[in-house]
DSSP file (Angstrom, degrees, kcal/mol; ACC not computed):
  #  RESIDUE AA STRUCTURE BP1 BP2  ACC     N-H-->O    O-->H-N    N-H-->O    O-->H-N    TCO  KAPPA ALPHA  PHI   PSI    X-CA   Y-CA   Z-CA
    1    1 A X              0   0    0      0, 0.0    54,-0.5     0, 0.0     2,-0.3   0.000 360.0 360.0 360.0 153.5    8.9   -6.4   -2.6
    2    2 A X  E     -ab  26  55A   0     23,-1.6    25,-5.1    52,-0.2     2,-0.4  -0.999 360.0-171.7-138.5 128.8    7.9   -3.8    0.0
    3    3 A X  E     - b   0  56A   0     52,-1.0    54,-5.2    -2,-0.3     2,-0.2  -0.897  19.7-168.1-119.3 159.8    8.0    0.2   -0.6
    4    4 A X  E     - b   0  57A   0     23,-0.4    25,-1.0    -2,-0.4    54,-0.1  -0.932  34.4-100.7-158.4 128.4    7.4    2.2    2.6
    5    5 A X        -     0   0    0     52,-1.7    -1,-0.3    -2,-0.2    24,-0.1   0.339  45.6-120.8 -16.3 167.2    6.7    5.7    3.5
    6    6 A X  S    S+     0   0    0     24,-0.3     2,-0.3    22,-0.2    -1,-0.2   0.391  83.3 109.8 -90.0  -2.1   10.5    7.1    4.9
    7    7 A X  S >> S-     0   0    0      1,-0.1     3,-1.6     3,-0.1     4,-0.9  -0.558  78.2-125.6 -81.6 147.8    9.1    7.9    8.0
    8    8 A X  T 34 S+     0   0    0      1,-0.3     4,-0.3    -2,-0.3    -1,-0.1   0.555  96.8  49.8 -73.9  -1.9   10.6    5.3   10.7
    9    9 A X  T 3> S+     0   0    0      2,-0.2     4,-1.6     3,-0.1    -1,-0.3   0.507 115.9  43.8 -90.9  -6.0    7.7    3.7   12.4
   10   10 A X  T <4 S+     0   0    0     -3,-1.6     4,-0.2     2,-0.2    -2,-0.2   0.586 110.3  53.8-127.9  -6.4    6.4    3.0    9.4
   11   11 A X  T  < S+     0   0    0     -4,-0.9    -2,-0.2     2,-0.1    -3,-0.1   0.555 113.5  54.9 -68.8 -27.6   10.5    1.7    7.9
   12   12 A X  T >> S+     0   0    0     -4,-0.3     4,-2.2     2,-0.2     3,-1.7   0.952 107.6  45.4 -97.6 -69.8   10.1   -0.7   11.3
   13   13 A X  H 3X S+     0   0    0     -4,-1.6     4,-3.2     1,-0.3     5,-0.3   0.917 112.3  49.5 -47.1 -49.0    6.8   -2.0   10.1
   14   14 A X  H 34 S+     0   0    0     -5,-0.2    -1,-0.3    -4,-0.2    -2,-0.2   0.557 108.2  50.3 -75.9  10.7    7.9   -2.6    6.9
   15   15 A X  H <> S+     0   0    0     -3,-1.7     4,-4.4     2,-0.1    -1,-0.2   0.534 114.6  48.0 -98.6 -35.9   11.1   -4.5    7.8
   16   16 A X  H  X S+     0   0    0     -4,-2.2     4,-1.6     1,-0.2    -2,-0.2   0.959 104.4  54.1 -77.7 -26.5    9.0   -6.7   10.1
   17   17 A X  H  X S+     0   0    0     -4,-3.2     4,-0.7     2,-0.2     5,-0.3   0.679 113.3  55.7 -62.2 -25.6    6.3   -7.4    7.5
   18   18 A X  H  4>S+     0   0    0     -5,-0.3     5,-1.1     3,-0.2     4,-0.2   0.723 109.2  36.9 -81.2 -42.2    9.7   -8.4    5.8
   19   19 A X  H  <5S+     0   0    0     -4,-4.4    -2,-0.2     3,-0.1    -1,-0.1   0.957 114.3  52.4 -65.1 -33.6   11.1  -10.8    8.0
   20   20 A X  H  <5S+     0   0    0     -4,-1.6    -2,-0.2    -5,-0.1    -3,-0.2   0.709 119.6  39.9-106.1 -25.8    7.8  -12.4    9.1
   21   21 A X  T  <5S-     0   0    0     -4,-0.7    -3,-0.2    -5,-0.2    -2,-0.1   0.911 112.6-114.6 -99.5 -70.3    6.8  -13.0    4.6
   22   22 A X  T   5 +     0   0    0     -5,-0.3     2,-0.6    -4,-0.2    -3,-0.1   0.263  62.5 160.9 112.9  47.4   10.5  -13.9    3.9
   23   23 A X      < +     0   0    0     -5,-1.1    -2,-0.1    -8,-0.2    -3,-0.1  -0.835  21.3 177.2-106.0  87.4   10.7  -10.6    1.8
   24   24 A X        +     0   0    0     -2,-0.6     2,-0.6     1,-0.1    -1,-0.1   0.736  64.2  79.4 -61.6 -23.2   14.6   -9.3    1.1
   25   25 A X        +     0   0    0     -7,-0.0   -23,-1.6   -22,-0.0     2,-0.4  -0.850  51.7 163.0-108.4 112.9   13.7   -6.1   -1.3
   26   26 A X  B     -a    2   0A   0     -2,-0.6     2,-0.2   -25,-0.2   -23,-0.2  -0.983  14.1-179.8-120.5 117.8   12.6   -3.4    1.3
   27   27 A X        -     0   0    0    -25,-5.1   -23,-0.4    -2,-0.4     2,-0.4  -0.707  29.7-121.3-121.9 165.2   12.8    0.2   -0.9
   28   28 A X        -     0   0    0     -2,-0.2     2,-0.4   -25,-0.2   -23,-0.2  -0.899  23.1-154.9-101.0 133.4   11.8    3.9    0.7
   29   29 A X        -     0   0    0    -25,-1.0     4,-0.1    -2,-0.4   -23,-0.1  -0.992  11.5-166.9-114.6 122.2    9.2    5.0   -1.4
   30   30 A X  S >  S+     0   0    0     -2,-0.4     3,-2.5     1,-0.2   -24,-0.3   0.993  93.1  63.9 -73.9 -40.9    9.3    9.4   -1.1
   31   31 A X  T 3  S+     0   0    0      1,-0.3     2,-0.4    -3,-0.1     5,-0.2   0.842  99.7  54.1 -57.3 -50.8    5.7    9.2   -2.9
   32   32 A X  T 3  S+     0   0    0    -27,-0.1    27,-0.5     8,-0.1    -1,-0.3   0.492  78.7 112.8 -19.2 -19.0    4.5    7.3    0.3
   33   33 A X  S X  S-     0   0    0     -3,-2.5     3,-1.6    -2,-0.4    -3,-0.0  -0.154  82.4 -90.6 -88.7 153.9    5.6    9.8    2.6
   34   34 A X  T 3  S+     0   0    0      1,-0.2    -1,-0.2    27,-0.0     3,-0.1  -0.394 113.5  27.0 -75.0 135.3    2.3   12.0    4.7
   35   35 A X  T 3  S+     0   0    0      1,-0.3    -1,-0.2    -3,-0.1     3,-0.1   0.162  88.0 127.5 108.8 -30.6    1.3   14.8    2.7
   36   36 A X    <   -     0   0    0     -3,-1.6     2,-0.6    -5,-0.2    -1,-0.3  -0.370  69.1 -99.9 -50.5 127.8    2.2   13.7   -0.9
   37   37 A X    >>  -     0   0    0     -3,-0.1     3,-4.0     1,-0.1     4,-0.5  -0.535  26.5-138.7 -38.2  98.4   -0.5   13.8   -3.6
   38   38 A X  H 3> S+     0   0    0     -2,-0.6     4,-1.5     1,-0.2    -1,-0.1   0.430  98.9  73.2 -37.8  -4.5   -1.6   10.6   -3.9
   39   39 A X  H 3> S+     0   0    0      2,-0.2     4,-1.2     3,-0.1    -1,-0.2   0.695  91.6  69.1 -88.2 -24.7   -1.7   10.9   -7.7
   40   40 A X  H X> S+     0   0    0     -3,-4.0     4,-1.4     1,-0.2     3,-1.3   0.986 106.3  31.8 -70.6 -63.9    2.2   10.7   -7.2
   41   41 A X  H 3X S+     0   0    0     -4,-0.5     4,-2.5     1,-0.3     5,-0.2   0.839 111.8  63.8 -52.7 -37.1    2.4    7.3   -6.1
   42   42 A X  H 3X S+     0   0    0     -4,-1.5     4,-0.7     1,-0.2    -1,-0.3   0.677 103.3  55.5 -44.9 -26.1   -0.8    6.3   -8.4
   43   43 A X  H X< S+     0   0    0     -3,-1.3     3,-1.1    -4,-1.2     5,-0.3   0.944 113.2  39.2 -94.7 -79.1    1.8    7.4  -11.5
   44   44 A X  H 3< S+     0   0    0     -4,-1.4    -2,-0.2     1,-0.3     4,-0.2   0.616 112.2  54.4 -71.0  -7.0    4.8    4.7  -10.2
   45   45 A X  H 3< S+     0   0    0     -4,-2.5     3,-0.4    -5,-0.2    -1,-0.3   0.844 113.4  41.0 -87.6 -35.1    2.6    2.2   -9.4
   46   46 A X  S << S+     0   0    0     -3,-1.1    -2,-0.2    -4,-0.7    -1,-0.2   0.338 115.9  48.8 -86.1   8.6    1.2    2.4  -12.8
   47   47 A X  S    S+     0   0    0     -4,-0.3    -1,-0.2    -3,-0.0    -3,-0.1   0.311  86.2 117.1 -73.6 -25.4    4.6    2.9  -14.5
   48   48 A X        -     0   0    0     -3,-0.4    -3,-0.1    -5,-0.3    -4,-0.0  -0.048  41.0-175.3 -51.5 106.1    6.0   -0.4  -12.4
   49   49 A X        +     0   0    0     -2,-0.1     2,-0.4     2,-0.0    -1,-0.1   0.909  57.8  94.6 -73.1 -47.5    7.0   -3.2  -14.8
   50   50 A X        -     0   0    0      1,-0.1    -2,-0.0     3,-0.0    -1,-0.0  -0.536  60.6-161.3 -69.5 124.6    7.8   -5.8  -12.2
   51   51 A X        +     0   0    0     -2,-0.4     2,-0.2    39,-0.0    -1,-0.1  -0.288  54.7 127.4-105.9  39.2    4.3   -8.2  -11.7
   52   52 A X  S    S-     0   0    0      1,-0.1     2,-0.0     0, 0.0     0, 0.0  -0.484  81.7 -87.5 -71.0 169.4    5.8   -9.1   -8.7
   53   53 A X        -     0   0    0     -2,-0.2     2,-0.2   -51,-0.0    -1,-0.1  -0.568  43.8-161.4 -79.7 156.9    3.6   -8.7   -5.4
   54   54 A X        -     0   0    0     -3,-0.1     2,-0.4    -2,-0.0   -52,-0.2  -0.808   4.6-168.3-132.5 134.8    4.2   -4.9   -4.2
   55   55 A X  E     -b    2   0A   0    -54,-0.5   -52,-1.0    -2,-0.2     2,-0.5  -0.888   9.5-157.2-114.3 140.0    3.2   -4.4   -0.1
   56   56 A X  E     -b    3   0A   0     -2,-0.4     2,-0.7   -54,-0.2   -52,-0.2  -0.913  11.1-168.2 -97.8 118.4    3.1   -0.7    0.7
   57   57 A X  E     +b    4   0A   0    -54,-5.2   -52,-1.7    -2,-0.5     2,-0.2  -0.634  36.5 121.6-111.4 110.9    3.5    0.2    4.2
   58   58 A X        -     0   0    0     -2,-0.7     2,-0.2     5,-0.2   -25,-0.1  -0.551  54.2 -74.1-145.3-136.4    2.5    4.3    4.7
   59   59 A X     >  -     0   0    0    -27,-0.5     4,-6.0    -2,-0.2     2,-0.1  -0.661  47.4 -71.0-141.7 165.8    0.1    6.2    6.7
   60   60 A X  T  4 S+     0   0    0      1,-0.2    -1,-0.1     2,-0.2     4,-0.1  -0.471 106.7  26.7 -78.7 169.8   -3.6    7.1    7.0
   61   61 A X  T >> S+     0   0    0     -2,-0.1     4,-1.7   -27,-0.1     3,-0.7  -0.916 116.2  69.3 -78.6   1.5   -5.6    9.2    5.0
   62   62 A X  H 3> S+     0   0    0      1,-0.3     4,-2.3     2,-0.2     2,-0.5   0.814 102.7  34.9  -4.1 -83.0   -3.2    8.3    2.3
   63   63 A X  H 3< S+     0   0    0     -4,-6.0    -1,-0.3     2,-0.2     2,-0.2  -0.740 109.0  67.5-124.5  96.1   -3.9    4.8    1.6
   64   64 A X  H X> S+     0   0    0     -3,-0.7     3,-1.1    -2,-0.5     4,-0.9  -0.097 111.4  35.6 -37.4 -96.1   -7.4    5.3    2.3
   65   65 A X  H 3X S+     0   0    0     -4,-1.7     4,-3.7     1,-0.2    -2,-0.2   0.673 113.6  50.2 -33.9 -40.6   -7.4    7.3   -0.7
   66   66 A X  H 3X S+     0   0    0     -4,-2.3     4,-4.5    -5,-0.2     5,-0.3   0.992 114.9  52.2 -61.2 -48.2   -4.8    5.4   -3.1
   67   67 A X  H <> S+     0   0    0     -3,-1.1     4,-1.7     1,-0.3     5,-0.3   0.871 113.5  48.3 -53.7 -51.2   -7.2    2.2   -2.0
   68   68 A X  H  X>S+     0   0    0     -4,-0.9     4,-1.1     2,-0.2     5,-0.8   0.832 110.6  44.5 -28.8 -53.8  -10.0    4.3   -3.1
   69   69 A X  H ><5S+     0   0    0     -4,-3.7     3,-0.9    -5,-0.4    -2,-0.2   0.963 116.0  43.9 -72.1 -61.9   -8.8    5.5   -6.2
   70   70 A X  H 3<5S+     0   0    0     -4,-4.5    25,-3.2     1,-0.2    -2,-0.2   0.762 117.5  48.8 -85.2   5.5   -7.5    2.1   -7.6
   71   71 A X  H 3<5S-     0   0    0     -4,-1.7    -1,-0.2    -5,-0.3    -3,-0.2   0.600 102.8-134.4 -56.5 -31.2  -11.1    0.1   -6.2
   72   72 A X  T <<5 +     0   0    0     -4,-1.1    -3,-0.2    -3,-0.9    -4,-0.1   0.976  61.4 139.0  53.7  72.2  -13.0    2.9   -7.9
   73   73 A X    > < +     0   0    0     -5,-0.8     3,-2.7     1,-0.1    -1,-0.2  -0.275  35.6 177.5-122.4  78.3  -14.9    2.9   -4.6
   74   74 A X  T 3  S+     0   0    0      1,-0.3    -6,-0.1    -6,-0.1    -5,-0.1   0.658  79.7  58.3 -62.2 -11.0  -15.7    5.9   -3.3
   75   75 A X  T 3  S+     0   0    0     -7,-0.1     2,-0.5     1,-0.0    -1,-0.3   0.259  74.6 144.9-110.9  18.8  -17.7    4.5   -0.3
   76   76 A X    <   -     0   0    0     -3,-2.7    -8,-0.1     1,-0.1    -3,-0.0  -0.277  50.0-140.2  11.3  64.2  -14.5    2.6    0.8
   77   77 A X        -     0   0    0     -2,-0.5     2,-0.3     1,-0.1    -1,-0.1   0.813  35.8-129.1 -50.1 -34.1  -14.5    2.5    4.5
   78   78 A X        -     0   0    0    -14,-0.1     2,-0.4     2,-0.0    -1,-0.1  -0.686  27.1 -64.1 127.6-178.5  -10.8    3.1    4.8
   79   79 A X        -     0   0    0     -2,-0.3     2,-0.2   -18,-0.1     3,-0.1  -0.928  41.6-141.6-107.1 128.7   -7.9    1.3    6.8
   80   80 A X    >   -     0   0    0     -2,-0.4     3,-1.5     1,-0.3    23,-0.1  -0.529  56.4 -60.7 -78.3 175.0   -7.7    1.1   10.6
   81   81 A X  T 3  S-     0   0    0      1,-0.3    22,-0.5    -2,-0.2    -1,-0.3   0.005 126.9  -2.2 -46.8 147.7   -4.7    1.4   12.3
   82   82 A X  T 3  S+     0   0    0     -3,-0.1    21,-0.5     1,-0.1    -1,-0.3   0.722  90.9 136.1  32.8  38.9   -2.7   -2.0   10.7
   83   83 A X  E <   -C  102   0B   0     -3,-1.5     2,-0.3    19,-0.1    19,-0.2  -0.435  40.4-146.7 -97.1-171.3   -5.3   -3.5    8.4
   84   84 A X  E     -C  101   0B   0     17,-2.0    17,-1.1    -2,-0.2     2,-0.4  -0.966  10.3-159.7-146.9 152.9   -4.3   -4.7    4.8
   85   85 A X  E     -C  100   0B   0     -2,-0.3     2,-0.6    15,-0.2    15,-0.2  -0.961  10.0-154.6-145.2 145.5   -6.1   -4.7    1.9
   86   86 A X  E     +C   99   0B   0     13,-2.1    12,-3.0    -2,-0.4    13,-1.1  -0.910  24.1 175.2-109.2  97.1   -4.8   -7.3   -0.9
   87   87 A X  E     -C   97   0B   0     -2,-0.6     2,-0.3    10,-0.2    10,-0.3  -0.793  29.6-139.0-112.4 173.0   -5.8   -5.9   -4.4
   88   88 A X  E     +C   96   0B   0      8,-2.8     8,-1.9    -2,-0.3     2,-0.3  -0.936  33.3 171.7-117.1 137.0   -4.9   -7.3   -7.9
   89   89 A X        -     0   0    0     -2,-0.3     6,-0.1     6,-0.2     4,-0.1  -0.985  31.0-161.7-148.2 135.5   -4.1   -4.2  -10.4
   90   90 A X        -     0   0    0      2,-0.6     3,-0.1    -2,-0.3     5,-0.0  -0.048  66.5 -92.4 -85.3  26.3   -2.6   -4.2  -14.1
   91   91 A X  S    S+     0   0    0      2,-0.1     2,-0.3     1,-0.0     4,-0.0   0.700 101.3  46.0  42.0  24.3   -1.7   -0.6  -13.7
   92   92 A X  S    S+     0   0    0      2,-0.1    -2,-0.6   -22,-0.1     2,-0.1  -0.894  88.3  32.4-165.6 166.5   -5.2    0.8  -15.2
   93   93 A X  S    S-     0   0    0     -2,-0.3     2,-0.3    -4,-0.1   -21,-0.1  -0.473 106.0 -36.9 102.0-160.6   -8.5    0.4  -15.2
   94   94 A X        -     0   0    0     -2,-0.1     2,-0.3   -23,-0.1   -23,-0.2  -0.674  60.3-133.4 -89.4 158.2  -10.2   -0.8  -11.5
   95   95 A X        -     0   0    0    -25,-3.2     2,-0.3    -2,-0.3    -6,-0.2  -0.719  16.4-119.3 -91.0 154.2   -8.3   -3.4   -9.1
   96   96 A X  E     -C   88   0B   0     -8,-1.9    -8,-2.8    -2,-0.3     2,-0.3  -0.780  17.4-129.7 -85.8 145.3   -9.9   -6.3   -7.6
   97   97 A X  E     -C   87   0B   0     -2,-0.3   -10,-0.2   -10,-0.3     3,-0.1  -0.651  21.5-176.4 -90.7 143.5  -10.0   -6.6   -4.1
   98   98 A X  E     -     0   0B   0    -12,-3.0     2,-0.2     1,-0.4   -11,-0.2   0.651  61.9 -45.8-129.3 -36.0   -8.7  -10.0   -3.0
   99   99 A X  E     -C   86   0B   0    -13,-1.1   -13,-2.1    -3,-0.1    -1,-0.4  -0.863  45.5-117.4 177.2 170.9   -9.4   -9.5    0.6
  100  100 A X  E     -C   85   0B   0     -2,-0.2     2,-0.3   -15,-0.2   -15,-0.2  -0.845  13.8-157.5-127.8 158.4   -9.1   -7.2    3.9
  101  101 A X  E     -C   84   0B   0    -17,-1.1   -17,-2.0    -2,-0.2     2,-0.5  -0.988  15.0-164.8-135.3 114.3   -7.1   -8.1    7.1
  102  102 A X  E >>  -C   83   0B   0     -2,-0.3     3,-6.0   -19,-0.2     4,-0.7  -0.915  22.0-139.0-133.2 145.2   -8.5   -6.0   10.2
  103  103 A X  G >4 S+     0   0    0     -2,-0.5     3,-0.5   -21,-0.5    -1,-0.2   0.710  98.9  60.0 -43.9 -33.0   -6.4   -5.9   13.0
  104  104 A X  G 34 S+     0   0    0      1,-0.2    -1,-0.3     2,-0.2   -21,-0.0   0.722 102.0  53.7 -49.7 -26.2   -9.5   -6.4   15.4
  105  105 A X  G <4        0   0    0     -3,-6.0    -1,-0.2     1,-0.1    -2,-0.2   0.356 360.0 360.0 -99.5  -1.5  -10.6   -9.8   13.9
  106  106 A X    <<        0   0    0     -4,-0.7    -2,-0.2    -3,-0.5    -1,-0.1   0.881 360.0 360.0-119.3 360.0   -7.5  -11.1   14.4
């Protein structure tokens, strides 16, 4: 499953990130959206039942923070433009990082 900001560059990414995994459930997420209190999304991700894999496709410093907050790192360098970070989360506590994608190495 994929939620993504509402804004349309970022609807675009998250359709292609859907084609390219072989992903059919693509949702508009509003908490995603620039400007939002990150605490909102922090809330529905930790309310989420389904422990299916979640990609979230939204905008900087946004997730920078959220990644921050559920790493409990504050010294977190942050996402460049199109990087990934792959965490594992039960919806409390800290996540594990399972690895980072940046668009420069690749």
């Amino acid at each position: 499953m994929i939620w993504t900001s509402p804004l349309v560059r970022a609807v675009q990414t998250a359709e292609i990130v859907a084609r390219e995994c072989d992903v059919t459930n693509v949702e508009v997420c509003a908490e995603l959206s620039p400007g939002r209190d990150t605490g909102d999304l922090l809330r529905v991700l930790a309310e989420r039942k389904d422990s299916t894999p979640l990609a979230l496709v939204g905008h900087e410093p946004s997730l920078s923070l959220i990644a921050t907050s559920l790493l409990s790192e504050p010294s977190w360098p942050g996402f460049r433009k199109g990087g990934v970070l792959a965490v594992e989360w039960v919806g409390s506590g800290k996540a594990a990082q399972l690895f980072t994608l940046d668009p420069a190495e690749l």
